[in-house]
C-alpha positions, 0 to 999 in steps of 0.5 A: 623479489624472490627469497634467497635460496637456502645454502643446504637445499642439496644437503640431503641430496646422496653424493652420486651422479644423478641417476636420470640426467638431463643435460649436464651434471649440475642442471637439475640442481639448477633448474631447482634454484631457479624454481622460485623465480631469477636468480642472479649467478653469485645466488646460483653458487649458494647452494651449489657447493662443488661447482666452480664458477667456470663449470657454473657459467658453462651449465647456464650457457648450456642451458640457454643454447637448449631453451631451458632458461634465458639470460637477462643482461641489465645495463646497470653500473655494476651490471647486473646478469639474471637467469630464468627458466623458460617455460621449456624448462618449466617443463621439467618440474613434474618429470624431476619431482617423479626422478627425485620420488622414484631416487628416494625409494630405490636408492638404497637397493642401487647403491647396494646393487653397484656395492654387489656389482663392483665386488664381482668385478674387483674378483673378476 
């Protein structure tokens, strides 16, 4: 069994688009609560804050259809659906750890970069 994912595992996250992007906006966060193991959806929604259960459902469906994880349906009362990374999506980890070092220390200069930028368009 897995333990439960911490509610502010993104909090330190900066409030922008990710600058590299795989898949859709919320998939590297997921690919980063699935690290550990499966999680059914309601542990997804945890720390996922901001996205709605329908925009969750289509990123995991999303995901499936690209083979970064599958889906696992228990025929259980009440049933019970898991999601898992495959090993196409355990792929990811070192491409990701190397986008989340490189964000880190150059995020200041972007953001500084876009502040500059979007002042000369507004003068434009």
């Amino acid at each position: 069994m897995t333990r439960p994912l911490e509610p502010d595992m993104f909090a330190g996250c900066a409030p922008v688009r990710p600058l590299i992007q795989i898949g859709g906006k919320w998939t590297v966060k997921i690919i980063a609560c699935l690290a550990e193991g499966p999680r059914r959806f309601s542990e997804l929604q945890v720390p996922l804050r901001g996205i709605t259960p329908k925009t969750l459902a289509a990123s995991l469906r999303s995901m499936e259809r690209d083979g970064l994880v599958s889906r696992t349906a228990y025929a259980e009362n009440p049933p019970r659906v898991e999601y898992e990374l495959t090993s196409l999506g355990r792929t990811l980890f070192r491409p990701l750890a190397a986008a989340c070092e490189w964000t880190s220390a150059h995020l200041p200069d972007l953001i500084a970069a876009r502040k500059t930028h979007d002042a000369g368009a507004a003068l434009s």
